[in-house]
C-alpha positions, 0 to 999 in steps of 0.5 A, spaced: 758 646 253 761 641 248 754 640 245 752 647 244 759 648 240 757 642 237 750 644 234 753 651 233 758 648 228 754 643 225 749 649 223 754 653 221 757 647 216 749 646 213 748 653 212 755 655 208 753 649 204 746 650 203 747 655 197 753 651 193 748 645 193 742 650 191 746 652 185 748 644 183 741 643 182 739 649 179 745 648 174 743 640 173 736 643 171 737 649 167 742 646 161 738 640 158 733 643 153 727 638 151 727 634 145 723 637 139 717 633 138 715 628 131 711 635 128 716 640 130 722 635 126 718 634 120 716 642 120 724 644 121 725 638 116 720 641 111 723 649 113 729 646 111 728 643 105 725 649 102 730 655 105 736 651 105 739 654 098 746 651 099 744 645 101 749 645 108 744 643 112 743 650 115 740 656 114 744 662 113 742 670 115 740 671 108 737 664 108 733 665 114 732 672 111 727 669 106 723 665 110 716 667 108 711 671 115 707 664 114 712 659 115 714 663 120 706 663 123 708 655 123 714 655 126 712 660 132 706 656 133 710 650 134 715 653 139 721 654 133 721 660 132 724 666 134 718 669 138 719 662 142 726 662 143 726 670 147 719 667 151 724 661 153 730 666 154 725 671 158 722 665 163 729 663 164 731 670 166 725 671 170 727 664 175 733 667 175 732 673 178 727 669 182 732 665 185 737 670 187 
């Protein structure tokens, strides 16, 4: 009897932790997002050099408003540009999803 309670317990433990471990390593995989290579910070550098009107170091709304539709062809094609960032946010939605 004791043994059975025993196992009875011991399962009851694993399965209440098993979800909370599963959202700690979901969690460890999802926030780190992967350094940009050599060519996408060169074209970034080369955007920005060219767009960055105030000299801030970033591109404001209407900044980024000017970016002509070749330029945005290169960063798209580099996977920094707008199409690939929703791409991105849709895979993360779609695992997501998947996982729940």
């Amino acid at each position: 009897m004791k043994k059975l309670f025993a196992l009875a317990l011991s399962l009851s433990l694993l399965g209440g932790l098993s979800p909370a471990l599963l959202r700690a390593a979901d969690a460890d995989k999802g926030g780190k997002k992967p350094k940009p290579t050599e060519e996408q910070r060169k074209l970034r550098k080369e955007i920005l050099e060219k767009y960055d009107h105030d000299k801030n170091g970033k591109l404001d709304k209407q900044e980024r408003a000017k970016i002509s539709k070749e330029d945005k062809e290169k960063l798209e094609k580099a996977g920094l540009g707008h199409q690939a960032k929703k791409a991105g946010k849709a895979e993360k939605a779609d695992k997501k999803g998947k996982s729940e």
